[in-house]
C-alpha positions as CSV (number, residue, x, y, z in Angstrom):
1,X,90.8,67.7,-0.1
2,X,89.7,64.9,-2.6
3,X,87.6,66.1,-5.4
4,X,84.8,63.4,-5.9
5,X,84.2,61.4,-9.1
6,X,82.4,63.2,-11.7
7,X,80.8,61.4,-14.3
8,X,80.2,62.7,-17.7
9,X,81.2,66.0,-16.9
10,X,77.6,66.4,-14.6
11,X,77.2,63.4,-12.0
12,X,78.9,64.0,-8.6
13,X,79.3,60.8,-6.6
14,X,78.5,61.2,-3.1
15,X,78.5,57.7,-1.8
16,X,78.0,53.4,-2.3
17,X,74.5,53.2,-1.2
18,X,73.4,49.9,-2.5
19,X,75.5,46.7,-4.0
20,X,74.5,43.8,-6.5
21,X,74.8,40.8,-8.5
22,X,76.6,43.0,-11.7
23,X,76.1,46.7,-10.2
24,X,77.0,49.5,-7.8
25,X,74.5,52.2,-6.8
26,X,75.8,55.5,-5.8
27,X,73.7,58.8,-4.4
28,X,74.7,61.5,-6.7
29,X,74.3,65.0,-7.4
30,X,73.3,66.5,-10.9
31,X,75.4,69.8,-10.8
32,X,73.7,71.0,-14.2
33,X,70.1,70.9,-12.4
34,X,70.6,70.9,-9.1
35,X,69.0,68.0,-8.4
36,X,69.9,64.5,-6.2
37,X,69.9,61.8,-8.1
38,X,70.9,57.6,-7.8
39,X,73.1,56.2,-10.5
40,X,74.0,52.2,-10.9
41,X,77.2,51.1,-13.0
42,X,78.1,48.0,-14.1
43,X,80.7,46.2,-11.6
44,X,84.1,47.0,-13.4
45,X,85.1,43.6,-13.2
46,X,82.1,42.9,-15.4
47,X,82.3,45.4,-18.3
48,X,84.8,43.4,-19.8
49,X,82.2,40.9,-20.7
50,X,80.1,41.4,-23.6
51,X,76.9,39.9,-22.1
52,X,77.4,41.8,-18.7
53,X,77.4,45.1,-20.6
54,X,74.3,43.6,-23.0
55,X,72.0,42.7,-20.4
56,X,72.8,46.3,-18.5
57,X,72.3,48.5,-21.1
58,X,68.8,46.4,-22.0
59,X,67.8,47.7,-18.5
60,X,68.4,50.7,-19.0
61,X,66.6,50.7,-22.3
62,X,63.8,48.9,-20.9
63,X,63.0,51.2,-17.6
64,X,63.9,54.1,-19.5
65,X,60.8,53.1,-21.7
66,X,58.7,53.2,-18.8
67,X,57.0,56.1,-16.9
68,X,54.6,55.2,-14.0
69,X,54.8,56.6,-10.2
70,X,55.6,53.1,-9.2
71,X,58.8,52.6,-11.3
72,X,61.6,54.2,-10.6
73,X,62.5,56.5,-13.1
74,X,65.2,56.8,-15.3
75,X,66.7,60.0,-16.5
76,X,70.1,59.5,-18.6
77,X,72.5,57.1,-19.7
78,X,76.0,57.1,-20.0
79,X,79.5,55.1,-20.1
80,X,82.7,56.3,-17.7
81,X,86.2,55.4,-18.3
82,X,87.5,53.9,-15.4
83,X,91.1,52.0,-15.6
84,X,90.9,51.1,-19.0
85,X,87.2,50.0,-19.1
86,X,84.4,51.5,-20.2
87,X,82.0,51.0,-18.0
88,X,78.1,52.0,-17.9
89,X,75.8,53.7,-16.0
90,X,72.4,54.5,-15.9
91,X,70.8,57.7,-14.0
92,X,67.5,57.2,-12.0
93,X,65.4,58.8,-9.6
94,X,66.5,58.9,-6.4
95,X,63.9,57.4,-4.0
96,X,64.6,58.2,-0.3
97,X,63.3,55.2,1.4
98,X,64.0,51.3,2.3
99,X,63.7,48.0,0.6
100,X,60.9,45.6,1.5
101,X,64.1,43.1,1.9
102,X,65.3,45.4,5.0
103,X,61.9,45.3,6.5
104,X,61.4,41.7,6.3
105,X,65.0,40.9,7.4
106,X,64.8,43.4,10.6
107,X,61.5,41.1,11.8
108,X,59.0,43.7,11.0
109,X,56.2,42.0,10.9
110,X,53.9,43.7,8.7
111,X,49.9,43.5,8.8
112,X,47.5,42.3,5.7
113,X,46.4,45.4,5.4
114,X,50.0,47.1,4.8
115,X,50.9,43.9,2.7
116,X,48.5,44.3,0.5
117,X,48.8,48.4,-0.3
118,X,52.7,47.0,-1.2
119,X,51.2,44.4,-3.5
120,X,49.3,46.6,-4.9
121,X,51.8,49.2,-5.8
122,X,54.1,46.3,-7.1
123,X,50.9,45.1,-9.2
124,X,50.4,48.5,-10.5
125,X,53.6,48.9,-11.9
126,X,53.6,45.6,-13.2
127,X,50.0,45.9,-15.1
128,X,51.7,48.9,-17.0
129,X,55.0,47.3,-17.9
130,X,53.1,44.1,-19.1
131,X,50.9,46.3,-21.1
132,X,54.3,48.1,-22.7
133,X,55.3,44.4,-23.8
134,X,58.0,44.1,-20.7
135,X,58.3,41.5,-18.3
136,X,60.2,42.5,-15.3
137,X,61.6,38.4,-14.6
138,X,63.1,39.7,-10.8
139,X,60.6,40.6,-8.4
140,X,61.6,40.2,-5.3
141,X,61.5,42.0,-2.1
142,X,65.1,43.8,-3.0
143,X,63.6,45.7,-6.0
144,X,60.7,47.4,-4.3
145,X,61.5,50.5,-2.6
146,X,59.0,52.0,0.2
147,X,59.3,55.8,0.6
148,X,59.3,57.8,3.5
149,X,55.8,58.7,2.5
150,X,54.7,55.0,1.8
151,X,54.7,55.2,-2.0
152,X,56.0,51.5,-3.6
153,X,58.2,51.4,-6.2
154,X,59.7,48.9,-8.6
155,X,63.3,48.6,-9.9
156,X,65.7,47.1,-11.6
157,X,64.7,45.8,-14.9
158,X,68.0,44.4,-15.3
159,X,66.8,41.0,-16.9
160,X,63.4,42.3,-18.2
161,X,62.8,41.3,-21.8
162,X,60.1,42.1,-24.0
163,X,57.7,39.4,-24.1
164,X,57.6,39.3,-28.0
165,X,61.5,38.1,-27.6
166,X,61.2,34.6,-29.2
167,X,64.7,33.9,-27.5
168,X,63.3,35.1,-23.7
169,X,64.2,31.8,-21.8
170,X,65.4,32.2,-18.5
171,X,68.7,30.2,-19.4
172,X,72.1,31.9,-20.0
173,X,75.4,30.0,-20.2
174,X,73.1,26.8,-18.6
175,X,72.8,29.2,-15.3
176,X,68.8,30.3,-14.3
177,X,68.4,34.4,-13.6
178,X,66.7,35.2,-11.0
179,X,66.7,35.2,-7.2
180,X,65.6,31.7,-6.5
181,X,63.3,32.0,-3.6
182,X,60.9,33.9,-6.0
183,X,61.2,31.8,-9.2
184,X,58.6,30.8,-11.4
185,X,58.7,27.0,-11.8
186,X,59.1,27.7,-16.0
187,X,61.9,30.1,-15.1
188,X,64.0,27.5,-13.0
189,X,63.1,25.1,-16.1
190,X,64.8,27.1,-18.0
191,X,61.8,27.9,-20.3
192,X,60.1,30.7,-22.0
193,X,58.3,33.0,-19.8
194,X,55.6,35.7,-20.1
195,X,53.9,38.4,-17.6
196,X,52.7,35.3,-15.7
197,X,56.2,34.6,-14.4
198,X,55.8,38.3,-12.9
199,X,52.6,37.3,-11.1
200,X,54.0,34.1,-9.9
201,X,56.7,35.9,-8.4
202,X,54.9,38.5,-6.6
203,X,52.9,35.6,-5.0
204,X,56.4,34.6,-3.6
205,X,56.7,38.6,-2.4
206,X,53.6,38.0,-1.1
207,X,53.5,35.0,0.8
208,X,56.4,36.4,2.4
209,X,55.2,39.7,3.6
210,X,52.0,37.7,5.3
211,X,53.8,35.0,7.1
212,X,57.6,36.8,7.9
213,X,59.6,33.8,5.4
214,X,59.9,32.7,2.0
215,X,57.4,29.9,0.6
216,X,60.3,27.4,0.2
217,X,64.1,27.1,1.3
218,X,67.1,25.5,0.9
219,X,70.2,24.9,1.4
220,X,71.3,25.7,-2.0
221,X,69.4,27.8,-4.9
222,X,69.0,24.5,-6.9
223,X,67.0,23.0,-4.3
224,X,64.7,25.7,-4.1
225,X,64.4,25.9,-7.7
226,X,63.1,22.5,-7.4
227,X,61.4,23.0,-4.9
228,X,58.7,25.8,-7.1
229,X,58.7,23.2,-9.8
230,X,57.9,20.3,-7.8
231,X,56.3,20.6,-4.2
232,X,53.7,22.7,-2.8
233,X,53.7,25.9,-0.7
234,X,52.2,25.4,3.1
235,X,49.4,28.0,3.2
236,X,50.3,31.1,4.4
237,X,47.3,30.3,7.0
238,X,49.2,27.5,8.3
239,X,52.5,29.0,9.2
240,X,50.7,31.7,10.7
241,X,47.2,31.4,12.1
242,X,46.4,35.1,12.3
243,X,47.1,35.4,8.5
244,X,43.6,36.0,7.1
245,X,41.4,32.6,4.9
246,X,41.2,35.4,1.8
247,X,45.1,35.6,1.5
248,X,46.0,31.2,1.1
249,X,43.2,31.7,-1.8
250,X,45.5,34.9,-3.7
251,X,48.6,33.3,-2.8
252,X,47.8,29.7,-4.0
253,X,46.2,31.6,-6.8
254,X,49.2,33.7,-8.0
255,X,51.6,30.7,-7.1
256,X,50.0,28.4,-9.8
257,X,52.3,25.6,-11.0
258,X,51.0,26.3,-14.3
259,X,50.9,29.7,-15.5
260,X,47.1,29.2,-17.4
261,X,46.0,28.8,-13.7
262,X,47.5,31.8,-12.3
263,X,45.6,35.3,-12.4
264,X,45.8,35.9,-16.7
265,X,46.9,39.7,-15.4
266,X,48.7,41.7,-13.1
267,X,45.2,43.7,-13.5
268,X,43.3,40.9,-12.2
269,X,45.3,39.6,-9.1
270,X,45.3,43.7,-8.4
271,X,41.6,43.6,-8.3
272,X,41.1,40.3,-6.0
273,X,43.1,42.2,-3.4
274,X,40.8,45.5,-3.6
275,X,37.8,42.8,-3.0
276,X,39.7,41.5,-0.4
277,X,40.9,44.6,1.6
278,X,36.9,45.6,1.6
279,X,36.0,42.5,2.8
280,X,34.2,41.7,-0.4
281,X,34.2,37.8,-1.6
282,X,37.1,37.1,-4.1
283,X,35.8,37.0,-7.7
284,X,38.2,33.9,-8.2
285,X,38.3,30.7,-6.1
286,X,41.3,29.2,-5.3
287,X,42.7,27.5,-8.5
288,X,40.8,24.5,-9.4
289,X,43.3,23.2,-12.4
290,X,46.5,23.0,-10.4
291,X,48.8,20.6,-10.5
292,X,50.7,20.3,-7.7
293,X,53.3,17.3,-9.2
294,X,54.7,20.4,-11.2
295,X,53.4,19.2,-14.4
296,X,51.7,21.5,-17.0
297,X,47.7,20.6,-16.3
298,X,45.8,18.8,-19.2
299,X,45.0,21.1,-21.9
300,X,41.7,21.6,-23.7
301,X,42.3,21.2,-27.4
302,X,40.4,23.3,-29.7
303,X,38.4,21.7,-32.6
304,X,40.9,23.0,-35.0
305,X,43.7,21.7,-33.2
306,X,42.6,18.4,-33.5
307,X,40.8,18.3,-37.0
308,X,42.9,17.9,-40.0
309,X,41.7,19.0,-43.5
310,X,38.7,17.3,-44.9
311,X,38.4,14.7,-47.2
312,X,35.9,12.4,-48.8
313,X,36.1,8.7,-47.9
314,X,35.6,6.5,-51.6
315,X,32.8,4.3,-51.7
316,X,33.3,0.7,-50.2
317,X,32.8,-0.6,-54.6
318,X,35.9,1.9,-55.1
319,X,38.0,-0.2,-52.8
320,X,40.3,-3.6,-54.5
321,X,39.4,-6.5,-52.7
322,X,41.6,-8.8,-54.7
323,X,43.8,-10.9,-53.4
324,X,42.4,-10.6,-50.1
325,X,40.1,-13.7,-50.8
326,X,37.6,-12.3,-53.0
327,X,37.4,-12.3,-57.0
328,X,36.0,-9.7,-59.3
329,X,32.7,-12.0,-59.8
330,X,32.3,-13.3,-56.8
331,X,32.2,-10.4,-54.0
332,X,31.1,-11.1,-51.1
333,X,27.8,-8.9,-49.7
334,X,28.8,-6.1,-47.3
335,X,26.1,-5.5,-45.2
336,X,27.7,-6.7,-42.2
337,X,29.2,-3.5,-41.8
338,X,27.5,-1.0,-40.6
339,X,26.3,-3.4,-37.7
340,X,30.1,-3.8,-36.9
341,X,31.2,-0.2,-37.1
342,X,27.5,0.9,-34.7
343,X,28.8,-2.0,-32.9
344,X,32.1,-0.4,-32.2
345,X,31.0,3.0,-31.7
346,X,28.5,1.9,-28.8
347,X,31.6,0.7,-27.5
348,X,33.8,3.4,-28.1
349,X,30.9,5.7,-26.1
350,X,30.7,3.5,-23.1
351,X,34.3,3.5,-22.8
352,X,34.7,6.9,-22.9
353,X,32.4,7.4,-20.9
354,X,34.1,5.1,-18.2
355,X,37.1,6.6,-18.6
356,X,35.7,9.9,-17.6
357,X,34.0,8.6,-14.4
358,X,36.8,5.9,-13.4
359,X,39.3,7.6,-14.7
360,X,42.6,6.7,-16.9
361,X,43.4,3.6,-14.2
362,X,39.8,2.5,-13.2
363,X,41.1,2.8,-9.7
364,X,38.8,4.3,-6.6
365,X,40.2,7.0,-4.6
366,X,39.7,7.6,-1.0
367,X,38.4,11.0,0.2
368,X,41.6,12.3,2.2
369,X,41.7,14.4,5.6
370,X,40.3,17.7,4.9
371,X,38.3,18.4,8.4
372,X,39.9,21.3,10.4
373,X,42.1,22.5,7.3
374,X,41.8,25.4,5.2
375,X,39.9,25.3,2.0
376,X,42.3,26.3,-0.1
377,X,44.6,23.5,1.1
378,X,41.5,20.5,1.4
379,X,41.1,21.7,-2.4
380,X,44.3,20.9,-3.0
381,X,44.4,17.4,-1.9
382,X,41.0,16.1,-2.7
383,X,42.3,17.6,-6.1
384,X,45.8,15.2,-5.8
385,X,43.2,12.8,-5.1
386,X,41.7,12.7,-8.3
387,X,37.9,14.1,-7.0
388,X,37.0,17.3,-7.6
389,X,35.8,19.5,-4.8
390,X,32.7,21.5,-4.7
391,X,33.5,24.3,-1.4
392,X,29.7,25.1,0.4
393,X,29.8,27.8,2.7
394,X,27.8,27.2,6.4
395,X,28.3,28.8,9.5
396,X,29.6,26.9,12.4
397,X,30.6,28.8,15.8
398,X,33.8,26.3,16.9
399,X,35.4,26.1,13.5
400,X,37.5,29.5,12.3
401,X,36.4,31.0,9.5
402,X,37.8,29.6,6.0
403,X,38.3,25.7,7.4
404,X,36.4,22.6,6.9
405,X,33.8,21.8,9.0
406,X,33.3,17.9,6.6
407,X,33.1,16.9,3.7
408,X,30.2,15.0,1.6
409,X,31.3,11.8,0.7
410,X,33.3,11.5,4.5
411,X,36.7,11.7,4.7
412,X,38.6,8.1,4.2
413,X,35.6,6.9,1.9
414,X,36.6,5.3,-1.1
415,X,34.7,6.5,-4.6
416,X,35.3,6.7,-8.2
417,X,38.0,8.7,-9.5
418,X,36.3,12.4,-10.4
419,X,33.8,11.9,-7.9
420,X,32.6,15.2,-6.4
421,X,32.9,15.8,-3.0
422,X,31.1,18.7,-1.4
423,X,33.6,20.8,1.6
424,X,31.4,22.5,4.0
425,X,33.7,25.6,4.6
426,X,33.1,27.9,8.2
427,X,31.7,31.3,7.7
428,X,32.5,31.8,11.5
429,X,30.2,31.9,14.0
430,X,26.1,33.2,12.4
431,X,26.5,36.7,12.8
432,X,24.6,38.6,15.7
433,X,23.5,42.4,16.3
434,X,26.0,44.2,17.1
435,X,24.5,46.4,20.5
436,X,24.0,50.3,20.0
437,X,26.5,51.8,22.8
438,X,26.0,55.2,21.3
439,X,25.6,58.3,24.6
440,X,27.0,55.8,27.1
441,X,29.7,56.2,29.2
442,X,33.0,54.2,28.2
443,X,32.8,51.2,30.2
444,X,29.4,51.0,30.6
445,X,29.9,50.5,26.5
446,X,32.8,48.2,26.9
447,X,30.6,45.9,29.4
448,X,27.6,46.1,27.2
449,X,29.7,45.0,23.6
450,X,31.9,42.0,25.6
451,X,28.5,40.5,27.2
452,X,27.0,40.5,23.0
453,X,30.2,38.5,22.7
454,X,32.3,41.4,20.7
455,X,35.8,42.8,21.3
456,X,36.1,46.1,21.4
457,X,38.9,49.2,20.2
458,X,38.5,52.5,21.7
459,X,39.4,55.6,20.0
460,X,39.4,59.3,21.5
461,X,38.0,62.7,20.0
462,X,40.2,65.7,21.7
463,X,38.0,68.0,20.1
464,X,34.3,66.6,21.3
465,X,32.6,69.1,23.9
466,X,30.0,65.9,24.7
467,X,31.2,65.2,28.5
468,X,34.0,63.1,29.1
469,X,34.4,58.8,28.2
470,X,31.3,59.4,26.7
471,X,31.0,57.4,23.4
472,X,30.1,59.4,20.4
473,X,30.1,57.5,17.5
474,X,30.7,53.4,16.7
475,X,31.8,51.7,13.7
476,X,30.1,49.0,12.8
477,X,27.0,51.5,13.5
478,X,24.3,48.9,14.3
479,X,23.4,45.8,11.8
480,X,24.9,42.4,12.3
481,X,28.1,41.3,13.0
482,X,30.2,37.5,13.9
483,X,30.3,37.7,17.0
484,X,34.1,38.0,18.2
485,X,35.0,40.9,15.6
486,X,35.6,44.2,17.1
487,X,33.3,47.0,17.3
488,X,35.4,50.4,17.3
489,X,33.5,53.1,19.5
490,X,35.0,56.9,19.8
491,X,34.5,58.8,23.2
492,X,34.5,62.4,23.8
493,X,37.6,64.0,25.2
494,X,35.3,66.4,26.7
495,X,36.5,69.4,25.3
496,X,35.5,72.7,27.0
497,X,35.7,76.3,26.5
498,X,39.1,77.8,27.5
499,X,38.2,80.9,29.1
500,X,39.7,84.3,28.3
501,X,42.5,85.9,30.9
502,X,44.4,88.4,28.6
503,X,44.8,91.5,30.9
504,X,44.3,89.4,33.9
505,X,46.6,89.7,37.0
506,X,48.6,86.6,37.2
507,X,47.1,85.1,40.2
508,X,43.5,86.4,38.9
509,X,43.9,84.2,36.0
510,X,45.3,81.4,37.7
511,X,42.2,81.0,39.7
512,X,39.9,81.7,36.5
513,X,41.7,78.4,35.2
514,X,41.7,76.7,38.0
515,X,38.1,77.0,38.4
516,X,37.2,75.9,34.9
517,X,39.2,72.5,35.8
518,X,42.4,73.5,33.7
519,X,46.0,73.4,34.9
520,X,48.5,76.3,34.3
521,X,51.7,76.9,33.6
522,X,53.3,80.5,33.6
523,X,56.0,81.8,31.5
524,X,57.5,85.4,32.7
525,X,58.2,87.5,29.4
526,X,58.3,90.3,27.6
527,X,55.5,91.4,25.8
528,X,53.9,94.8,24.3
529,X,54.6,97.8,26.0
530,X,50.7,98.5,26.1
531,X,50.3,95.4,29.8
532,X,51.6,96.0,33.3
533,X,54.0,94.4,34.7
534,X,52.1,90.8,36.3
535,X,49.3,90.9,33.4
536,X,48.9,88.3,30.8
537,X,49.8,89.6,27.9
538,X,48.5,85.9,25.9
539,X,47.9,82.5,26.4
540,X,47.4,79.1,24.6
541,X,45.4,77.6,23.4
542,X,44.0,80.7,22.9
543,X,41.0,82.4,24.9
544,X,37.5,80.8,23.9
545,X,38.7,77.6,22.0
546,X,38.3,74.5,23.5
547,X,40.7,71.9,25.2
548,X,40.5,69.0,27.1
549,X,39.4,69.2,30.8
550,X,42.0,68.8,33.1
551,X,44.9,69.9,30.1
552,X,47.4,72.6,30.7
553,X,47.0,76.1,29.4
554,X,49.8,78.1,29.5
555,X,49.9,82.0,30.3
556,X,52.6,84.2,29.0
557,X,53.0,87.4,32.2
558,X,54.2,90.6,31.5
559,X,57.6,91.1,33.1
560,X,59.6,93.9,31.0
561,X,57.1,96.8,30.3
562,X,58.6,100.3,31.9
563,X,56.0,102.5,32.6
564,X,55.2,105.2,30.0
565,X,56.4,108.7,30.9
566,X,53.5,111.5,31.3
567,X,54.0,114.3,28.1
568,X,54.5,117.3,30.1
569,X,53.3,121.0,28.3
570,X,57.1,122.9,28.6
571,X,56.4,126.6,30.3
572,X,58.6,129.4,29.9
573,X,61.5,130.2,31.8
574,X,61.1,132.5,34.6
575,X,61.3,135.8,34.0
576,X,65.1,137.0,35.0
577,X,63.8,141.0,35.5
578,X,66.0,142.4,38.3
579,X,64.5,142.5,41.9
580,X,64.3,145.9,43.3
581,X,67.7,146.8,44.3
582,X,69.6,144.8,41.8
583,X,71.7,145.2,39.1
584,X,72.4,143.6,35.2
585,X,75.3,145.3,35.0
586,X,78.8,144.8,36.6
587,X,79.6,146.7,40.0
């Protein structure tokens, strides 16, 4: 029998259980502590190379740095011999569970709800490792694990760098690292990048849990890297219409052209989906600085960017006007000048002041097509447009919730460049009270929510002794409501009291059942010597808990019980005395 690979004298292979780009991952056993564990090793073709055996042992440097319960954890390090080459290896937890990228690629379509408790794991272990100073540079739906138990967490910090690395570009040997379907647009420029690039990224995760695809692909990675630097994502909204108005506005967010328009922190983005998951409003509108062309937005200078040092201007006498018309006794008076330079500041205001309402060009702008699209998409063009849009929320009961109902100038107008123009965005339908159903009888309730113009999901309570289909609680519980969201009622199982028929007669306690509106069902057994033969002996659920009407209840019959001898007192043996005429001796 083949022994298996041991490592370091400790780690016993078991099996290949995942493959990469530069490493293998094997499931393992730690025969000094008993424990399973997962261990990744550089690709042997790639320990010859010195960078291949840099960047593996900076992961392993980098995670093992880390400790959160949505990282996986690393426990050892180590380097193996294997033909010649030394190869590494690093020693992590070993998380029983699947990749997002499994999920997504088997069609599971997941719900907003489930996306976002992902995200928010992924955000989690991305607000510590920013806080450590480490930028994780891969997210991607590959390196996040969900357990059997639902936890999230992150791997591979293979290409994480600390962000105080003045040399952390995202170039090596002119090739981009990364996975380019989740590429910030600086890392496919090949420039420096910071915890932003993370948040970017999960954006990209995002996007892709919500709508079943990436935000952009191609038929090469180049043109999808160009695609992030250059083009826009279609709102997740659009590919899918049942992908909720909040999640185009975190998306769009997190996927920022420019990183000073993205969430500043993992922390933030983190805390817009909490807001949204309660149905609270976001604290952050869609970004309003984007710049969709893929260029960084115009920056802000601060005064002492722009000021240089001070320094006193001479007086005009100090300046030598000879030679330039005028003698030393014959100056000419300069009072002109002040009228000339007030002159030329009156015109430097109204130009500037032009410029800002007209913009660089002068040029009018017409107000695009926004009607009937979302708002985080009509921000987006009447921003390309050169306006800037002001989003009014109205409610309007035929457009959906998070779409323009108009705008203010109309679309196809033509104003001044920075013009604003007011989007009147659907709150849904004006919201209505919702009926209370409460004590009636299940579709009595269901007629009663449909006819208020509300859908309806129906939950049951095994347990409740209130008679049967009737409704026993509802969530919302009264106030308003739009109409078309659904009211969730509970009805009673109608639960009754199982009735006791230990020491019954079979057929005894069959008809004690029956008559209480329970089935049976009878299983012949042995049971304690102290019931006769065709008595229950127990029964489940047990005697005087409750069950559903109409469930089974199952009696357990006495079928191996002998019957129990009767002590007898013992009594001497009859006396042997001879009868007269006998003899105790021989003849």
């Amino acid at each position: 029998m083949t022994q298996p690979r041991l490592l370091g004298g400790r780690y016993e292979l078991d099996g290949v259980v995942g493959r990469g780009g530069m490493a293998e991952v094997y499931r393992a056993r730690d025969i000094r502590l008993d424990r399973i564990v997962a261990i990744k090793t550089l690709r042997t073709d790639l320990a010859r190379d010195q960078i291949f055996q840099a960047r593996f042992r900076r992961e392993a440097q980098s995670a093992a740095s880390l400790n959160h319960p949505n990282i996986v954890a690393v426990y050892d390090t180590g380097e193996d011999l294997a033909t010649g080459v030394t190869v590494p290896y690093i020693v992590m937890e070993f998380v029983d569970g699947r990749t997002v990228r499994d999920l997504v690629a088997e069609g599971h379509r997941l719900l907003p709800e489930r996306s976002l408790e992902i995200i928010d794991g992924v955000l989690r272990a991305l607000e510590y490792s920013h806080q450590a100073g480490i930028v994780h540079r891969d997210i991607k739906p590959g390196n996040i694990m969900v357990t059997r138990n639902g936890d999230i967490k992150v791997m591979d910090f293979g290409i994480a760098r600390a962000m105080s690395d003045a040399q952390a570009t995202m170039t090596q040997t002119a090739q981009v690292i990364g996975t380019a379907q989740y590429l910030s647009p600086e890392q496919a420029r090949g420039e420096r990048v910071d915890s932003r690039s993370d948040i970017y990224s999960t954006g990209c995760v995002l996007y892709e849990l919500l709508t079943g695809r990436p935000p952009f692909t191609g038929d090469s990675p180049v043109a999808i890297a160009y695609q992030h630097v250059r083009e826009n994502p279609i709102p997740p909204s659009r590919v899918d219409p049942d992908v909720p108005a909040w999640a185009d506005a975190i998306v769009l967010r997190a996927m920022a052209k420019s990183p000073a328009d993205r969430y500043a922190t993992a922390g933030e983005m983190r805390a817009d989906l909490q807001r949204a998951a309660s149905g609270m409003p976001l604290a952050a509108a869609p970004p309003t600085r984007l710049d969709y062309a893929g260029y960084p937005a115009t920056q802000r200078m601060g005064g002492a960017a722009m000021a240089g040092p001070t320094s006193q201007i001479p007086p005009a006498e100090d300046y030598d006007y000879a030679g330039a018309g005028y003698d030393g006794g014959g100056r000419r008076s300069l009072g002109w000048i002040p009228w000339v330079l007030g002159l030329l500041l009156v015109i430097a205001v109204v130009g500037g002041v032009a410029y800002y309402l007209l913009g660089s060009t002068g040029k009018t702008s017409a107000v695009p097509q926004v009607n009937g699209e979302p708002i985080a998409l009509a921000e987006q063009q009447v921003k390309n447009a050169h306006l800037i849009p002001k989003p009014v929320s109205q409610p309007d009961p035929t457009v959906k919730n998070g779409y323009v109902i108009r705008s203010n100038p109309a679309e196809g107008d033509n104003v001044a460049a920075n013009t604003t123009v007011t989007l009147y965005v659907s709150s849904g339908p004006a919201a209505v009270t919702v009926p209370n159903v409460v004590g009636q009888q299940q579709n009595q309730a269901e007629s009663t929510l449909t006819g208020a113009g509300f859908r309806f999901s129906v939950r049951t309570d095994p347990t409740s002794t209130q008679p049967s289909g009737q409704v026993i609680s509802q969530n919302p519980n009264g106030g308003t409501a739009p109409p078309g969201s659904t009211v969730t009622i509970t009805v009673s199982g109608g639960a009754v009291s199982v009735p006791s028929v230990i020491g019954d007669p079979q057929q005894t306690a069959i008809n004690v059942l029956t008559a209480a509106g329970f089935q049976f069902s009878v299983q012949q057994e042995t049971g304690p010597a102290q019931f006769a033969n065709g008595t229950v002996f127990n029964q489940v659920p047990v005697a005087n808990g409750t069950a559903t009407k109409g469930s089974t209840v199952t009696i357990y019959v006495q079928n191996g019980a002998s019957p129990s001898p009767t002590p007898s007192q013992s009594s001497p043996s009859p006396s042997t005395s001879p009868s007269p005429g006998s003899s105790s001796g021989p003849p």
